[in-house]
C-alpha positions as CSV (number, residue, x, y, z in Angstrom):
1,X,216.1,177.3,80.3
2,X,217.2,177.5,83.9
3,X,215.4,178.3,87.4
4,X,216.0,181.5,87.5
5,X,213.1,184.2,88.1
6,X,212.9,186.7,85.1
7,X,215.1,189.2,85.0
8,X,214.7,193.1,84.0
9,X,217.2,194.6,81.5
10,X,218.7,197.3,83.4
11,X,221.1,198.2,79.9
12,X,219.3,199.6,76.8
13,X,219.6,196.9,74.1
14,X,221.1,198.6,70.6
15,X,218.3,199.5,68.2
16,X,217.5,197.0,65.4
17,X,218.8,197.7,62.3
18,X,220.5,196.6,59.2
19,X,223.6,195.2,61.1
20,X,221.4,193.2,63.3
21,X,220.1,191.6,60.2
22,X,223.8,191.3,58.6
23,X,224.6,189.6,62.3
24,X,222.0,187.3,62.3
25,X,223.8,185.3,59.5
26,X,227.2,185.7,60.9
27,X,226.9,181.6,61.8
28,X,225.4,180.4,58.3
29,X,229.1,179.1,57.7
30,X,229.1,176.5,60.7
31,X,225.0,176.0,60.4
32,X,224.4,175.6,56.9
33,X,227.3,173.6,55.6
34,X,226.7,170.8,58.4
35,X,223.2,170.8,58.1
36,X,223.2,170.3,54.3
37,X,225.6,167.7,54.7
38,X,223.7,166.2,57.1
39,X,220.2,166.3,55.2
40,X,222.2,165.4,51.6
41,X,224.7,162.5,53.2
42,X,222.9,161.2,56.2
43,X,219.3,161.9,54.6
44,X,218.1,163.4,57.5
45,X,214.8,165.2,56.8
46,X,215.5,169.3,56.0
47,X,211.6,170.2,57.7
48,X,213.1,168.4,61.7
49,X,216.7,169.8,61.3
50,X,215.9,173.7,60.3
51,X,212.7,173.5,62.0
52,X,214.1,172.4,65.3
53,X,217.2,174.6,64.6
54,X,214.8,177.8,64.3
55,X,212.5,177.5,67.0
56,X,215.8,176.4,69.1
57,X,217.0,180.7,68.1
58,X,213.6,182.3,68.7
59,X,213.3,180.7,72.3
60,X,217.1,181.2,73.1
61,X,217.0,185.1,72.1
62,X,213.6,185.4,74.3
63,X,215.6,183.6,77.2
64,X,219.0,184.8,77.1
65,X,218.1,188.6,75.6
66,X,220.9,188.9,73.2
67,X,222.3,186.6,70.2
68,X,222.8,182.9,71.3
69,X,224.2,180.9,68.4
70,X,222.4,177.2,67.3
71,X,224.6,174.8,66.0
72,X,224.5,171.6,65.1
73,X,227.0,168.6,67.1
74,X,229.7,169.0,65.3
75,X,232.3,166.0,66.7
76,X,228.8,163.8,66.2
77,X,228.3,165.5,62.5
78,X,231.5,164.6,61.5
79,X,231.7,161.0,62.8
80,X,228.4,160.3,61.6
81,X,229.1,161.7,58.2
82,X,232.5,159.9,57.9
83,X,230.6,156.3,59.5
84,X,227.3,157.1,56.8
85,X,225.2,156.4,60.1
86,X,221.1,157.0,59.9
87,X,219.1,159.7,60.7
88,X,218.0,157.6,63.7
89,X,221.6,157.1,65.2
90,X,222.2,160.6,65.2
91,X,218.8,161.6,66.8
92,X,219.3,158.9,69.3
93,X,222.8,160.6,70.3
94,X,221.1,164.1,70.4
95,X,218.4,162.4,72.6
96,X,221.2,161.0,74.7
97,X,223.2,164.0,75.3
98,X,219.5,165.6,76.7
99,X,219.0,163.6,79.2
100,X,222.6,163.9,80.4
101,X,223.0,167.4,80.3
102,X,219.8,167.7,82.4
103,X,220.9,165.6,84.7
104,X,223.6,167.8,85.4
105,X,222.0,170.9,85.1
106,X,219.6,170.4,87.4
107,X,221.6,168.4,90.0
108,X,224.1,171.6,89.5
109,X,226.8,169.0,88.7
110,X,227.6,171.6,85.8
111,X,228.5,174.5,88.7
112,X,231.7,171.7,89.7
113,X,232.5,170.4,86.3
114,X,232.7,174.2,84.9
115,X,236.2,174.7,87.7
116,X,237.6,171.7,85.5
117,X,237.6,174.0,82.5
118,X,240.0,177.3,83.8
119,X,240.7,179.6,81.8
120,X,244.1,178.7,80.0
121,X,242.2,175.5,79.0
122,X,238.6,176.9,77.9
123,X,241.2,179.6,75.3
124,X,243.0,176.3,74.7
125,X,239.4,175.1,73.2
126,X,238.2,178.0,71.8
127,X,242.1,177.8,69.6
128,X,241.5,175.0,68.7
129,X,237.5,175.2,67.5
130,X,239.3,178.1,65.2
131,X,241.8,175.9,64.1
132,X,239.1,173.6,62.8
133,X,237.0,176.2,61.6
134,X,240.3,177.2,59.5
135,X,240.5,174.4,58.1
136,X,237.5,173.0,57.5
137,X,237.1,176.4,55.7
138,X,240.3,175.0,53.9
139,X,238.6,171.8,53.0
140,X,236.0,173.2,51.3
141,X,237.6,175.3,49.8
142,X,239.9,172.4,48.0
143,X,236.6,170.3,47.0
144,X,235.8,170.2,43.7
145,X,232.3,171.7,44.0
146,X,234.1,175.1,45.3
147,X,234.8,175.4,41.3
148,X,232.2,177.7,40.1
149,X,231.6,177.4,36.3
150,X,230.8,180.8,34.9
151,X,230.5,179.6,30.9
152,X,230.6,176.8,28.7
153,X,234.6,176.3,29.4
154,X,235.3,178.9,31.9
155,X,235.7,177.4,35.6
156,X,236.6,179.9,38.6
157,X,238.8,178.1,41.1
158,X,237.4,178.3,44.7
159,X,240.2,180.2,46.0
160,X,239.3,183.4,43.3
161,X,235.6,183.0,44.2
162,X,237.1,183.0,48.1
163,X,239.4,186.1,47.7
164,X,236.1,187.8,46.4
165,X,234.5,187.4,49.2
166,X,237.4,188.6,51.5
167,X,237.6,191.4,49.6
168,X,233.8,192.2,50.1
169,X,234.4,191.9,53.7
170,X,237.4,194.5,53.9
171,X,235.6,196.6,51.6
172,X,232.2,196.7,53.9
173,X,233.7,195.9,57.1
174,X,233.0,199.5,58.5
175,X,230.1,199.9,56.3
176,X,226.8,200.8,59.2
177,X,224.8,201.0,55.5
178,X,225.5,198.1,54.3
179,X,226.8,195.2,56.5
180,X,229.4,193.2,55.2
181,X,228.1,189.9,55.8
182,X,225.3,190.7,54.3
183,X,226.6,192.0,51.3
184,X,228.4,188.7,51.4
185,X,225.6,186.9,51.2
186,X,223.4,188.4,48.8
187,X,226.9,188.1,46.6
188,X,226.8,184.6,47.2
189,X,222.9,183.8,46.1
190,X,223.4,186.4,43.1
191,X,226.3,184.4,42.3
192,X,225.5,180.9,42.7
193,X,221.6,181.9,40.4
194,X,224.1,183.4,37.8
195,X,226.1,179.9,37.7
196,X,223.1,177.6,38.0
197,X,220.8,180.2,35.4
198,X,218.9,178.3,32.7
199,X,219.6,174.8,34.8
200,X,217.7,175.3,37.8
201,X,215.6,172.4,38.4
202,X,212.0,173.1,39.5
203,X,211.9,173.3,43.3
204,X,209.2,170.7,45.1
205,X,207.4,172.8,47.9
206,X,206.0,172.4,51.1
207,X,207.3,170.9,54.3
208,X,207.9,166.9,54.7
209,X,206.5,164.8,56.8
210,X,208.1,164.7,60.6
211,X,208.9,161.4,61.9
212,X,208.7,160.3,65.5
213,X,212.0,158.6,67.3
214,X,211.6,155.5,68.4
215,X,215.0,154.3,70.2
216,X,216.6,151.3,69.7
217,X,218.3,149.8,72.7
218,X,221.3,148.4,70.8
219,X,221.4,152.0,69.2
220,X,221.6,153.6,71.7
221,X,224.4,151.6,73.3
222,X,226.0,152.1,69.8
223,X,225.9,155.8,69.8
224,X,227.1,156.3,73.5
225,X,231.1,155.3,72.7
226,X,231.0,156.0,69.0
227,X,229.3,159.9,69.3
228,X,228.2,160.7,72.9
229,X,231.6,160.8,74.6
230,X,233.3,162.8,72.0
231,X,230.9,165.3,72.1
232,X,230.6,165.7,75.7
233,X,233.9,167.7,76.3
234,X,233.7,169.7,73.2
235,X,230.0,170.5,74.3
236,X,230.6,171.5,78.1
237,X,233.9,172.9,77.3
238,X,232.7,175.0,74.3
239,X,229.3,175.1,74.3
240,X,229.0,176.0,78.1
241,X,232.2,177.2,79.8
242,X,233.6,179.1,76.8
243,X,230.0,180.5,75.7
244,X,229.5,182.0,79.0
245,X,232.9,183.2,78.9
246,X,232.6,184.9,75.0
247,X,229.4,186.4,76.0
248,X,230.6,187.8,78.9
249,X,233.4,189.2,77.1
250,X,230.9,190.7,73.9
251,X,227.8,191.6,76.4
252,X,229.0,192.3,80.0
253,X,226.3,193.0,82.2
254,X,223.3,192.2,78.9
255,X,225.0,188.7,79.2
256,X,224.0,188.1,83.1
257,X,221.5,185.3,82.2
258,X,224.0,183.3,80.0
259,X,225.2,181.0,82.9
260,X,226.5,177.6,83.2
261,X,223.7,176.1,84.6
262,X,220.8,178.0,82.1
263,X,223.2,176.7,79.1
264,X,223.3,173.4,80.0
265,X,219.3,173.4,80.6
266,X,218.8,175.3,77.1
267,X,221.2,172.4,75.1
268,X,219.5,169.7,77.3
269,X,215.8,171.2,76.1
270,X,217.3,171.6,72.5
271,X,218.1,168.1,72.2
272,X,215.1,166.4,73.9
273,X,212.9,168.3,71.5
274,X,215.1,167.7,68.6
275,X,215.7,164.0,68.6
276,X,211.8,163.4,69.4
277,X,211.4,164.9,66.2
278,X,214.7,163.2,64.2
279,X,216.2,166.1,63.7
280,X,220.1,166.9,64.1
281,X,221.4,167.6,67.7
282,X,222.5,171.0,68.8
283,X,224.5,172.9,70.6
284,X,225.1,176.8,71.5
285,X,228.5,177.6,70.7
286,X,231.2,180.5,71.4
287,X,232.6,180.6,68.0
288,X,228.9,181.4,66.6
289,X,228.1,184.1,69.5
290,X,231.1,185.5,68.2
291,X,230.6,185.2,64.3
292,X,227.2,187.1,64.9
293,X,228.4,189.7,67.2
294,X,231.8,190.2,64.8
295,X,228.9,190.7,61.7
296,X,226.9,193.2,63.9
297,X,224.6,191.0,65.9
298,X,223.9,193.0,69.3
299,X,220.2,192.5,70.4
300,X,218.4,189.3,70.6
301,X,216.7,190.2,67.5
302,X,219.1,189.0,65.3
303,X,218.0,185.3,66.8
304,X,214.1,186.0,65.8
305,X,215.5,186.7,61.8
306,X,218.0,183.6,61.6
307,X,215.6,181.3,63.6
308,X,212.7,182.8,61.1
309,X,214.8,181.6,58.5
310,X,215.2,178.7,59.6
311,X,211.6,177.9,60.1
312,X,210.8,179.2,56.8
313,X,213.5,176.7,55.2
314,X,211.8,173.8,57.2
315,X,207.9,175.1,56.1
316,X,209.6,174.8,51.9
317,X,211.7,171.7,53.2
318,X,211.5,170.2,49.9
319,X,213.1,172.7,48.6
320,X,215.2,174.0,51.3
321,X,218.7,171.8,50.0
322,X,218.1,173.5,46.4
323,X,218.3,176.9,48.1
324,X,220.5,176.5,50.2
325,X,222.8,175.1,47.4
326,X,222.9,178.3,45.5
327,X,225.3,179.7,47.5
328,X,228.4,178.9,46.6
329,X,231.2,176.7,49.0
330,X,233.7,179.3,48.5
331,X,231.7,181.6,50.4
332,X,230.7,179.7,53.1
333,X,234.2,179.0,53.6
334,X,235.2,182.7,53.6
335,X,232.5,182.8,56.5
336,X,234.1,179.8,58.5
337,X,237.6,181.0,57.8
338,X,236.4,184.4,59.1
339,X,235.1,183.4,62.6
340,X,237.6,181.0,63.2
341,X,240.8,183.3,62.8
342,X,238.4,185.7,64.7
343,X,237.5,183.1,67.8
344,X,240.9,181.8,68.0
345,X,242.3,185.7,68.6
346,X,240.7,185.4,72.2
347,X,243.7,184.0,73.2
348,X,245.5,187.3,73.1
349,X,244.1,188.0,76.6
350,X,246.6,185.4,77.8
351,X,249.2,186.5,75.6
352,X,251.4,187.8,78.5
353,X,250.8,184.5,80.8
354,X,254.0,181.9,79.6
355,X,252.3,179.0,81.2
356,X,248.7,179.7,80.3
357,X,249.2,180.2,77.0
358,X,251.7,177.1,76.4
359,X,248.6,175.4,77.7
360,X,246.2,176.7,75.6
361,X,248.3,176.0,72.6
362,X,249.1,172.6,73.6
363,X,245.1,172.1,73.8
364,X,244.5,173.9,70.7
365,X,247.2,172.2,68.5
366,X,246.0,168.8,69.7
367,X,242.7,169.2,69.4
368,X,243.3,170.4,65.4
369,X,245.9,167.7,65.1
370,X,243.3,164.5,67.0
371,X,239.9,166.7,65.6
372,X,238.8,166.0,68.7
373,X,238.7,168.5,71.8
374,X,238.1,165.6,74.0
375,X,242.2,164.9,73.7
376,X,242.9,168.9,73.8
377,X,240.9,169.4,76.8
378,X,242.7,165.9,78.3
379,X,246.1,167.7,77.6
380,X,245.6,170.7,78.9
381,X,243.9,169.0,82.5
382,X,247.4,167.0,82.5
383,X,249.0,170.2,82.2
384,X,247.1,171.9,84.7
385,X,247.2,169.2,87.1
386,X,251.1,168.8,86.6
387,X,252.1,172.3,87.1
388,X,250.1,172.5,90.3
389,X,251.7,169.5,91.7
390,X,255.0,170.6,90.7
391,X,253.9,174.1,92.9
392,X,252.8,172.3,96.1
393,X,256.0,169.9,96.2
394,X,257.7,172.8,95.6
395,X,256.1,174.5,98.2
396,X,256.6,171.5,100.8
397,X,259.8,171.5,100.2
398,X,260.4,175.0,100.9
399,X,258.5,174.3,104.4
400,X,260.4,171.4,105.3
401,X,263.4,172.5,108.0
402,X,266.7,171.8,106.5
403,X,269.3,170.1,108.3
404,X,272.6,171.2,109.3
């Protein structure tokens, strides 16, 4: 993951503990939720997606030293979910995406494009991720199976199950002994084996069989309008730029190995791997550096239990979706709601910068309003691009000897 020689820490990394653990599923509300989706909709097989998605954590928290968030494409997850397209489409999109982003990793292409995003434009992205994080935490909360039913005719609206869980936050929040999002969680599972009690079906163990990618040439050519060039902004402009930036934010000196070129290298490598395998494709992503670091994520630690997890989901992949279903959509929405008011805040440190910040709310706004950073990130390059013309005429004209 980047040409770099190995560094030496010269920080102390926090010790592990139970916040570490609590941090490591800060993310599960982005991961999860698209990668059920995903495996339940699109039939993609549970053992490629979690397995790749684990090992993808273990190697990026060996690399990178401190939490590095794995999550799956989430402009090609939505349009292939909306379009019903096959496991094979998406893989071949994933396998895509690889070989571009090495490409410019290693021909340092990513050092230019990375001026494209400033500052004003990469807080312009990171408000608008939030704003779809909102309301996709919305979303689920208004589907019907965010209706927990507790008896024979007693149903709990999402919303009540949803203000539990934001009151479990508040109420932990400054908890060291007992983290909040994990409290959260094991809330969750109690809750969702309370509901399901005496109608659980019995689970089928044991991993499924991994399939080999075989691309299609007229696939491929499908996948490159329809899911490649959507994702590319929102991948270089979130997944890269903005990481680097949120990490260096969270981490300071820790976060020296997160780069631009090393996180266009690790999301290349993720992808290759993946799609050879069928499995989803995947990203890093500031919103989930920040969801673990906000639930007490600090060391890279936290990666080796969530990518553990994830590994041990793909090794019972039969029975990984019934699991994972037990917790309920009302509190996987509290998670997604959580980081994405939290993510969006960044753009406080803009706050007193008129034309930066009308920028990044114009990219933020649009990219809720179009779902689709690609548009944002156009806006806010306009923007840009405008008001720095506007400054060198102005600038001319100032030069230019006026006549008598």
């Amino acid at each position: 993951m980047g040409s770099q020689a190995p560094l030496t820490e010269t920080l102390p990394a926090p010790p592990f503990n139970r916040r570490e653990v609590a941090g490591a599923f800060g993310d599960i509300g982005v991961l999860f939720p698209i990668a059920i989706a995903l495996i339940t909709l699109n039939h993609m097989n549970p053992t490629a997606v979690f397995l790749a998605a684990g090992l993808a954590y273990i190697l990026a928290g060996r690399y990178y030293r401190i939490p590095i968030a794995i999550e799956p494409f989430k402009a090609v997850a939505a349009i292939a979910l909306a379009m019903s397209l096959s496991p094979s489409a998406i893989a071949s999109a994933g396998l895509l995406m690889g070989i571009l982003l090495a490409v410019i990793g290693l021909t340092d292409i990513a050092r230019w494009l990375a001026k494209v995003f400033t500052l004003p434009v990469v807080r312009g992205i990171q408000l608008g991720l939030g704003l779809l994080l909102v309301r996709e935490g919305l979303h689920l909360l208004a589907s019907p199976g965010a209706t927990e039913i507790l008896g024979r005719n007693f149903r709990l609206p999402g919303w009540g199950v949803a203000l539990a869980g934001v009151a479990v936050l508040l109420a932990f929040q400054s908890s060291r002994r007992f983290p909040a999002a994990l409290v959260l969680l094991a809330a969750g599972l109690l809750a969702g084996i309370s509901v399901a009690w005496g109608r659980l079906a019995a689970f089928q163990w044991g991993p499924l069989p991994v399939e080999w990618l075989h691309p299609r040439l007229s696939e491929l050519w499908r996948v490159i309008p329809l899911l490649v060039i959507p994702q590319f902004a929102l991948t270089f402009g979130n997944s890269i730029v903005a990481t680097e930036n949120t990490a260096s934010i969270l981490y300071g000196e820790r976060a020296r190995r997160v780069t631009v070129r090393a996180l266009t290298l690790s999301i290349a490598l993720i992808n290759l791997v993946s799609a050879a395998i069928m499995g989803s494709p995947m990203c890093h992503g500031s919103g989930g550096i920040t969801a673990h670091y906000r639930f007490g994520a600090r060391t890279e630690k936290a990666s080796y239990v969530i990518g553990g997890i994830c590994v041990a989901l793909a090794l019972f992949g039969r029975a990984a979706i019934g699991l994972l279903n037990l917790i309920p959509l009302a509190v996987l929405a509290v998670f997604l709601i959580y980081v994405g008011v939290r993510h969006g805040a960044y753009l406080r440190d803009i706050a007193r910068r008129t034309p930066w910040l009308l920028i990044a709310i114009v990219v933020g706004v649009i990219s809720l309003l179009t779902t689709n950073l690609t548009w944002g990130f156009l806006a806010g390059f306009a923007l840009e691009g405008s008001g720095r013309l506007i400054s060198k005429l102005r600038s001319l004209h100032a030069t230019l000897p006026r006549s008598e």
